[in-house]
N, C-alpha and C positions, 0 to 999 in steps of 0.2 A: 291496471284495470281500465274498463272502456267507460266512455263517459254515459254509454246509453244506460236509461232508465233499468233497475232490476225491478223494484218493487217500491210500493207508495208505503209515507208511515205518516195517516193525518195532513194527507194531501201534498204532502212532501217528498220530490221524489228522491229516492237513494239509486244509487250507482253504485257499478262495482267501483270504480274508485275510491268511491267515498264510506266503503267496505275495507276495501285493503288498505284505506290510507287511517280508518279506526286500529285495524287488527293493528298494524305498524306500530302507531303510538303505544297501543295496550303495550307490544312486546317490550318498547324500548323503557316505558314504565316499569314494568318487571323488573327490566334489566338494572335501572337503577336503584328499585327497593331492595333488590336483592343483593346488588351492592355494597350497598350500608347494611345491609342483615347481615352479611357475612364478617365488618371488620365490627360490629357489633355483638357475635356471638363469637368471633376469635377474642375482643377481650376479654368475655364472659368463661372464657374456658371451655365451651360446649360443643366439643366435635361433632357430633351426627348432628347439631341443626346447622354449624358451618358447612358441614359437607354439602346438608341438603340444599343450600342459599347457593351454595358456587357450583353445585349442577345447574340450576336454574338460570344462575347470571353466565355460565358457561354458553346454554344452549341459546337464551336470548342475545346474547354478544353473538353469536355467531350469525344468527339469525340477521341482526342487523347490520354485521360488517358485510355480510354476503347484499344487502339491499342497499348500502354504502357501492360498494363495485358496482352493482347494475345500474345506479343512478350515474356513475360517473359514465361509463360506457354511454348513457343511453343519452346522455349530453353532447357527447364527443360525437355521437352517427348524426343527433339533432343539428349540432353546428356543421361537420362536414357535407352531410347530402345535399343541400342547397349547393354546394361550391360546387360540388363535385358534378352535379347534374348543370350545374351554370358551364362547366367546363366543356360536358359532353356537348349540347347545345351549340356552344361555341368552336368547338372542331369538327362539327354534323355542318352546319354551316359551312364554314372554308371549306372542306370536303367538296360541299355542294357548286360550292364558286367553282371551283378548280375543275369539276364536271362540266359546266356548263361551259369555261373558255374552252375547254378541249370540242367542244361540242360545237361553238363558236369557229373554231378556225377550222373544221374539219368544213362548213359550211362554206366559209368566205374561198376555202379552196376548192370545193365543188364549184360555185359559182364561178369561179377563173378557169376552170378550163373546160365549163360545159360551149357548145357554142349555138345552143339554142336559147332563142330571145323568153320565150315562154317562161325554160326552165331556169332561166338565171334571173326572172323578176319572182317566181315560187321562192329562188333559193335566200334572194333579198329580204323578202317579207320576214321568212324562218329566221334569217338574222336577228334583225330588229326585234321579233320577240324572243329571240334568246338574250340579247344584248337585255331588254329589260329586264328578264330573269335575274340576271347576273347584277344590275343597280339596284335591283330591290332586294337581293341579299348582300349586297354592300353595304346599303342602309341601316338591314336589322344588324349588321356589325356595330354599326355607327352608333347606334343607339341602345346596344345591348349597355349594362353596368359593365364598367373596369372592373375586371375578377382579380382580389386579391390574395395570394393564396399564403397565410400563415401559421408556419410550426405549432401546433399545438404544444404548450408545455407540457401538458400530463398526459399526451398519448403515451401507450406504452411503459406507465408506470402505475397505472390503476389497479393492480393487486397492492402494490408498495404503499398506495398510497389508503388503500383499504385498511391494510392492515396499521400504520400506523395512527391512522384516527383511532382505531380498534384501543390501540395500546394508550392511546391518550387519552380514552375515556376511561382504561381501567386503571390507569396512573391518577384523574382528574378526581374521583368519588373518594378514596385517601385522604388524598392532599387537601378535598374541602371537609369532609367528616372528621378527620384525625382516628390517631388510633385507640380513644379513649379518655379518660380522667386519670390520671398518674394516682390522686387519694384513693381512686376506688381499687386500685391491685392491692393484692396480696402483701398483707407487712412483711419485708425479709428480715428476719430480727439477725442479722451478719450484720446490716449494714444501718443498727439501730445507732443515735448516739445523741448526750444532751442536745438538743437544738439552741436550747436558750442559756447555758455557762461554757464554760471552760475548762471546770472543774471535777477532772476526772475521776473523783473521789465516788465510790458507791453509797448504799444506803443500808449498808450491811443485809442486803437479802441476795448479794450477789449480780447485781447490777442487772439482770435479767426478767423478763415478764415474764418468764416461765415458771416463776417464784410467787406472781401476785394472784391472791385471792381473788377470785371473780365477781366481780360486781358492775351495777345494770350499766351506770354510766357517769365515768370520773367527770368529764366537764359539769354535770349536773352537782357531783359530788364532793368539787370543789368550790365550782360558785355558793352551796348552799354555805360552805365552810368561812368563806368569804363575807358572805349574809351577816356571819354570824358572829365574826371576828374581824372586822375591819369597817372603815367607815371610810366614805367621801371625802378624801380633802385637796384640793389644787393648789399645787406645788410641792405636794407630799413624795415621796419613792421612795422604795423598799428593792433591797439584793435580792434578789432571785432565789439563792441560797437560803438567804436568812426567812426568808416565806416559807421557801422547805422545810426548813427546820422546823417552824413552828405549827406548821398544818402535820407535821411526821407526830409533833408532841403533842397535841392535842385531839386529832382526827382519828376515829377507829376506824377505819381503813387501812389497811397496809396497801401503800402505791410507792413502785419504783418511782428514783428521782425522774428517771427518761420519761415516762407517762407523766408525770406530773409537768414535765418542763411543756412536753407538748400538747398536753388539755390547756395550760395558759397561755401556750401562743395559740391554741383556738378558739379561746376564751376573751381577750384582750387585743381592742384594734392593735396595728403596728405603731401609730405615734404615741400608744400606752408603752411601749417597749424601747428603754435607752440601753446602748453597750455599752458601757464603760471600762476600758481598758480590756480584763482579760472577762469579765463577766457582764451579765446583764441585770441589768435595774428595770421596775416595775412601776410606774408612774401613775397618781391617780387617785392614790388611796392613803391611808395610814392604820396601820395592826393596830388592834387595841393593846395587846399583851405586848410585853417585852420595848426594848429600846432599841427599834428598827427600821426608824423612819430619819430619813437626811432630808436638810432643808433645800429645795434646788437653789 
């Protein structure tokens, strides 16, 4: 856009530039919320708003790798046309020298074989102001800049190189958002299993959640259990196991052991939690009921 004035806002003048250089950013904004919309409703499961988010970030990516090209171009004619007109300059000149010696000696030989005195002091004078013509464009030689003329790197790769900035920014909104929280997918119960023993023994309900009674929320319904059957003590720990067993015997809830293993690891920091050999121990606390507590 040109830098002249379009219109005033509050005495302030805007420019088309400073119009097309808004709209630009708006787009390239787009381009990135929509970005992050898109691996954000791919992990949500929700095809027609991904579609709609990767139309969007489709057309604004386009939009901007096409404004990526023209700025490279328009850098590339910015840096060559000085040279380029330095050059022309510079061989308009020599051109001109090379006219005027031929113009020079065409003179100096009229004068040698005129043999009229009149016409061979005419022909002298004409010299001498050609001869200056010819030192004073020697001169502007002398004093033009040394033209340096160097390869552009990226002439002639500015699609290439459009295009992959293009792919590096749709690689770069990924790799900085990720593709979600691993907790918040879908439970695959194939690949459920104790997290906290070893012991592959079920619960007699068939080792499966497809078996447990539903209820609002096991972490709430084991702490409460907790509350209510155990007490504060350090140095205290309790088998993993032997905790099952006794929240199984006293708690109306039916909960698989695998739900229960995994509400107390999100129940209890990790330095609450020792493995010892093939199972894990429970640190922290001591059961009231039963003799299930080892001394550390």
């Amino acid at each position: 856009g040109s830098t002249h004035t379009y219109f005033e806002v509050a005495g302030v003048a805007i420019t088309r530039a400073d119009i097309l250089g808004s709209l630009g950013l708006g787009i390239d904004l787009i381009m990135i919320f929509s970005a992050l919309a898109m691996y954000e409703w791919a992990r949500k499961r929700k095809g027609a708003s991904f579609t709609a988010a990767f139309v969007v970030w489709l057309i604004c990516s386009g939009i901007s790798g096409h404004s990526i090209y023209g700025w490279i171009r328009s850098n590339i004619s910015d840096v060559q046309t000085p040279v380029a007109r330095s050059e022309d300059l510079y061989d308009s000149v020599k051109a001109d020298i090379k006219v005027e010696r031929k113009r020079l000696a065409n003179v100096y030989k009229d004068r040698e074989e005129t043999i009229f005195h009149t016409e061979r002091k005419r022909l002298a004078a004409e010299a001498v102001g050609v001869q200056a013509r010819i030192d004073k464009l020697r001169s502007s030689l002398e004093l033009a800049p040394k033209i340096t003329v160097v390869a552009n790197p990226v002439e002639g790769f500015e699609l290439a190189i459009a295009i992959g900035l293009w792919l590096l920014s749709a690689l770069l909104w990924p790799a900085l958002y990720g593709l979600g929280d691993e907790r918040e997918k879908p439970h695959d119960t194939r690949k459920s299993k104790p997290p906290d023993d070893q012991n592959k023994g079920g619960d007699g309900e068939g080792g499966s959640e497809g078996n447990i009674i539903p209820f609002a929320d096991p972490k709430a319904e084991i702490a409460s259990w907790l509350k209510a059957n155990a007490r504060p003590q350090k140095g205290a720990r309790t088998k993993a196991s032997h905790l099952f067993e006794a929240f199984r015997a006293s708690s109306r809830t039916r909960m698989t052991e695998q739900l229960f293993y995994r509400s107390m690891k999100a129940i209890l920091p990790t330095k609450n939690r020792i493995r010892n050999g093939a199972g894990i121990h429970y640190t922290g606390f001591l059961l009231l009921h039963g003799d299930t507590a080892i001394a550390a």
